[in-house]
C-alpha positions in Angstrom: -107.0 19.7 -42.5 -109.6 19.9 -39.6 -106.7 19.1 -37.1 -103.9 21.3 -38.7 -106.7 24.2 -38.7 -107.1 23.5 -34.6 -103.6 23.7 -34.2 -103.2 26.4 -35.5 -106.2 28.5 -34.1 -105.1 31.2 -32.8 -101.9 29.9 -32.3 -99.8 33.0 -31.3 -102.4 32.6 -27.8 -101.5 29.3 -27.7 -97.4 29.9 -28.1 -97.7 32.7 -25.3 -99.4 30.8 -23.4 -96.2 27.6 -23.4 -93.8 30.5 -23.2 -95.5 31.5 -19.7 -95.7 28.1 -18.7 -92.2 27.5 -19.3 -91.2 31.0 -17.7 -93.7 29.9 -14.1 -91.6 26.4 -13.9 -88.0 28.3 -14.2 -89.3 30.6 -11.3 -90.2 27.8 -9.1 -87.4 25.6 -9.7 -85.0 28.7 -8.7 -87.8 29.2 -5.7 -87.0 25.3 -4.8 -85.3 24.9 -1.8 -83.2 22.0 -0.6 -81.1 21.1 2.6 -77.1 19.5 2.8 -75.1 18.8 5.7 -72.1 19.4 6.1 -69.0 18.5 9.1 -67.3 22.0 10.2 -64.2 22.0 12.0 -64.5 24.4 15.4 -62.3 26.7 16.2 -61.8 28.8 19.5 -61.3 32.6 19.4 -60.1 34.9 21.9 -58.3 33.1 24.4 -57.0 34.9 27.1 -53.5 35.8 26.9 -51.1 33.4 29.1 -54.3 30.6 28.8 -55.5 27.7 26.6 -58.7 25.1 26.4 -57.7 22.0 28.3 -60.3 19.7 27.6 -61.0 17.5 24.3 -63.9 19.4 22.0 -65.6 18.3 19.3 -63.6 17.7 15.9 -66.1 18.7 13.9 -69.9 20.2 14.4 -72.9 19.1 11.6 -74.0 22.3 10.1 -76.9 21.7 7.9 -77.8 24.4 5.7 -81.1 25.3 2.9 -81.2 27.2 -0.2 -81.6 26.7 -4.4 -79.6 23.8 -4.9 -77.4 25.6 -7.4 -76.3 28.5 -4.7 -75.9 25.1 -2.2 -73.9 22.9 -4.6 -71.6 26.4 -5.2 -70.5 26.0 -1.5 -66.7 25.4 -0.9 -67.4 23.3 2.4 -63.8 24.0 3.4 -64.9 27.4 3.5 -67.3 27.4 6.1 -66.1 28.6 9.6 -67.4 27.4 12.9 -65.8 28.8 16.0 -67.0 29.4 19.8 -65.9 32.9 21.2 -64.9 33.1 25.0 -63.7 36.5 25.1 -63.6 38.2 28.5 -63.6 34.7 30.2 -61.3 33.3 32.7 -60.3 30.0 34.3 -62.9 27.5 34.8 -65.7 25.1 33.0 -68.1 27.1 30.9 -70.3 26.1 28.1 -69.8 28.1 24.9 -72.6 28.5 22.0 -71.3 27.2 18.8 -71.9 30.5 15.7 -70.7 30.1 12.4 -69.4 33.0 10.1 -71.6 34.4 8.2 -68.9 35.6 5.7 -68.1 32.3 5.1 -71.6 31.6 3.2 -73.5 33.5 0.5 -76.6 35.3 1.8 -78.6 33.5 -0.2 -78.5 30.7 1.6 -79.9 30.2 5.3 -78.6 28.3 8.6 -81.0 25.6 9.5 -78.8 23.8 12.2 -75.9 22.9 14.2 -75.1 20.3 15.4 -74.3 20.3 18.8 -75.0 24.0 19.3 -73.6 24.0 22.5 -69.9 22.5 23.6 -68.3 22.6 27.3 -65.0 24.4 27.6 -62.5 24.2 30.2 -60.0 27.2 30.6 -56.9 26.7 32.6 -53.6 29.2 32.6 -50.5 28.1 31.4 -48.0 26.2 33.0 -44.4 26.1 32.3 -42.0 23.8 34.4 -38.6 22.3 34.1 -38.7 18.1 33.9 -36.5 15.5 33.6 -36.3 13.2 30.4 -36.0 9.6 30.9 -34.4 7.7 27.7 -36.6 4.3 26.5 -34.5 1.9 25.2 -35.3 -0.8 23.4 -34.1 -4.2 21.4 -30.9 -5.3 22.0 -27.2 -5.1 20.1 -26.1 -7.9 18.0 -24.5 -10.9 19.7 -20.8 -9.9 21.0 -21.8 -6.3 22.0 -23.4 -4.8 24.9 -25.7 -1.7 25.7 -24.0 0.0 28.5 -25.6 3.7 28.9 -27.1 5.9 27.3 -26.6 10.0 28.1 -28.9 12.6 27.5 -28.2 16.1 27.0 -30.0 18.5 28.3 -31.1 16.2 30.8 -33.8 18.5 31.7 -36.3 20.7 29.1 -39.1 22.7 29.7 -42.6 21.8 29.1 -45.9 23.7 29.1 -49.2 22.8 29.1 -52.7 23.4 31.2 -51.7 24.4 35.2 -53.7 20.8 36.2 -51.3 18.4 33.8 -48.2 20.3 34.2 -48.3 19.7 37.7 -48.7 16.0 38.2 -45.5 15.7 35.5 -41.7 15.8 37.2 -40.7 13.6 34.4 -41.2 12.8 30.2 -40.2 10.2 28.3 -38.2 9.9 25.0 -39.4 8.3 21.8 -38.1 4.6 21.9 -34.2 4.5 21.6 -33.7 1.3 19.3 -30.2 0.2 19.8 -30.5 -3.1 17.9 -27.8 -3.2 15.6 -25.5 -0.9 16.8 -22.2 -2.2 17.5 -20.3 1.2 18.3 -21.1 4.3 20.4 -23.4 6.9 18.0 -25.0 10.4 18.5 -28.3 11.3 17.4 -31.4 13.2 18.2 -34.2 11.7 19.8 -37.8 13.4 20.3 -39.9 13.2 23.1 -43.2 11.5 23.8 -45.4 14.1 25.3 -49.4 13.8 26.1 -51.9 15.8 24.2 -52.0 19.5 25.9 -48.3 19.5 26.4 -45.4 21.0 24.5 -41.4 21.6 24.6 -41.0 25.2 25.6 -36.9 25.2 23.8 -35.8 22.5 22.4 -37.9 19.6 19.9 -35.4 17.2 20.7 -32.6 16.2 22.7 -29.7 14.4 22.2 -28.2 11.2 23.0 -25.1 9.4 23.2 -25.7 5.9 22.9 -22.6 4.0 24.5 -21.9 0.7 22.9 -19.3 -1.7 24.1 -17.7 -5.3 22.9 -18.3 -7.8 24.7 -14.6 -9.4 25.5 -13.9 -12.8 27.2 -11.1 -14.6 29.0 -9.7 -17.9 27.2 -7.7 -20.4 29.5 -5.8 -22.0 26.3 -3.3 -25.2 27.8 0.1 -25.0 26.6 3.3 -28.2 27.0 5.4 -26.6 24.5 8.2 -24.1 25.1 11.1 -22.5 23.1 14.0 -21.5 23.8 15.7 -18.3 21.6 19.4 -16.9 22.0 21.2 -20.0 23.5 24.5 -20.1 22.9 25.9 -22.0 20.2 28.2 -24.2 23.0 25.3 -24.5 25.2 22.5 -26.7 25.9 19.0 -26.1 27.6 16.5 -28.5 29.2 13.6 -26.8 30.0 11.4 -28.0 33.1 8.6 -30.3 32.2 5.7 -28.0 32.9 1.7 -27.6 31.8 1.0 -23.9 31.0 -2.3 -21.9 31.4 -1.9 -19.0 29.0 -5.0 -16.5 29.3 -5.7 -14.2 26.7 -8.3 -11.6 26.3 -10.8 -11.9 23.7 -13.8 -10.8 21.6 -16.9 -12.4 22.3 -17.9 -12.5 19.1 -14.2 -14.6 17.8 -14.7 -17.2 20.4 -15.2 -20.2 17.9 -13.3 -18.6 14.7 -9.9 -18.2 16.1 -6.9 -20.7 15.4 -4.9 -21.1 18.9 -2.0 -22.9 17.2 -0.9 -19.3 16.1 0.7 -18.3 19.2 3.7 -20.1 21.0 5.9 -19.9 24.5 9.2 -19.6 24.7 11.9 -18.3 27.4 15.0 -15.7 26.3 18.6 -17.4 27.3 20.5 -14.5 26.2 23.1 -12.7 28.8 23.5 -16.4 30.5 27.0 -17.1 30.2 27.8 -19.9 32.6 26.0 -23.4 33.0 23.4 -24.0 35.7 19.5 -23.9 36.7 17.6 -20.5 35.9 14.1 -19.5 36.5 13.1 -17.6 33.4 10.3 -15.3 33.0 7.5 -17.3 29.8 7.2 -15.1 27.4 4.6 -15.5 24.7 4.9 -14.5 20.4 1.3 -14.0 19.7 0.8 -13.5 16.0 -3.7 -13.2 16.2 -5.6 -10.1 15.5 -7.8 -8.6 18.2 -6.1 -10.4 21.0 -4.5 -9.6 23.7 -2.7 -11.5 27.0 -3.6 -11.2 30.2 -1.3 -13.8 32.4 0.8 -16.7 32.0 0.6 -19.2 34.8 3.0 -20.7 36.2 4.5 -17.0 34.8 8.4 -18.7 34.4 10.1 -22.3 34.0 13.4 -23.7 35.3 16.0 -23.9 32.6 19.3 -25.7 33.1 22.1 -24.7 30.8 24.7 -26.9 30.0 27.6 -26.9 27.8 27.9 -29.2 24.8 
């Protein structure tokens, strides 16, 4: 009873007195103030009209900043802008103070640091000149086929960039032109392959015509055997004993698959009415796909005609 009566004692002192306590910790915790860091991507405002930064900056500056934790951990980081102004400046090297934008964070919470504060800047004008492109080819086509050009249109574009790049360049590459595979001419678009600073003025791409050919061969195929066709019927031929070279015109890639005994010489005895020795043009019946005859050598054969 002794501690209950304690307790309670003039208790309504003694509840004040938690409440206050409780009230004094709130207000210091909310008076607590904390740091965070975070990376801010720069951005450069005002350049001069006809003008750009040439040089490679920062990606991103360390802003740290310190308020209440809640207001801090409230923060969109995305949000916060960093930027360097170089209004009213002109070409050359400068160094520009790094600010960020105090819209861009509540008031309640204060800038402690960035991180550098300070970057270099290099202003150059403009350039814009007219360049060759030069096509990169690469692989090869399949086996029987052959790269043979390739053609660009426009062959020239525009390009602009800082005043000190764009005039070392009389040239620019395309993107790699992969003509493995291809076995027949195609069109398509191909972009270009520009440094960092530079950019196409017109056109994104250009186009080209990539011109594949077959790859053809000459066969040298031995012949003995000839034929004779419109004799007539009270006639008889002997045909000189002769070793032909037929040569025919081919596709590389059918120069094991095809079967020679399709094709046959012979020699045309019509319109010779009267016995004796002619020299007759060989002619050849050629019954394969995809080829084609180039000579006949010796080109004719003696025929004697005799009657029955």
């Amino acid at each position: 009873m002794k501690i209950l009566k304690k307790i309670t004692h003039h208790w309504h002192i003694k509840l004040i007195s938690i409440g206050l306590a409780f009230v004094l910790w709130i207000y210091v915790e909310n008076r607590k103030e904390i740091e965070l860091s975070y990376p801010v991507p720069v951005e450069i405002r005002n350049i001069p009209s006809e003008h750009l930064v040439s040089n490679e900056l920062p990606i991103h500056v360390n802003v740290i900043l310190k308020g209440n934790e809640r207001n801090l951990q409230q923060i969109d980081h995305s949000s916060i802008k960093a930027y360097v102004d170089i209004k009213n400046t002109t070409n050359g090297e400068r160094r520009g103070i790094v600010k960020i934008d105090k819209n861009s964070i509540p008031r309640s919470v204060s800038i402690k640091e960035i991180s550098p504060r300070v970057v270099d800047i290099k202003i150059e004008k403009i350039q814009v000149k007219m360049v060759k492109v030069i096509p990169v080819i690469v692989e090869e086509p399949p086996e029987g086929y052959l790269f043979q050009d390739v053609v660009i249109e426009p062959e020239q574009v525009r390009i602009k960039g800082p005043d000190s790049l764009v005039s070392e360049i009389d040239s620019i590459y395309t993107n790699d032109i992969n003509v493995g595979g291809l076995t027949e001419t195609i069109v398509k678009e191909v972009g270009m392959h520009l440094e960092d600073k530079l950019s196409l003025v017109d056109e994104d791409a250009v186009s080209a015509k990539i011109i594949i050919k077959e790859k053809f061969i000459i066969k040298d195929i031995r012949k003995s055997e000839i034929a004779s066709i419109n004799v007539r019927e009270d006639f008889s031929v002997l045909i000189e004993d002769v070793f032909t070279s037929v040569f025919f015109k081919i596709p590389k890639r059918l120069e094991n698959s095809i079967s020679w005994n399709k094709f046959s010489l012979y020699v045309d005895c019509g319109g010779i009415d009267d016995p004796g020795t002619y020299s007759l043009p060989l002619l050849v019946e050629l019954n394969i796909n995809n080829v084609s005859l180039v000579k006949i050598e010796p080109p004719s054969v003696e025929v004697t005609v005799e009657k029955k």
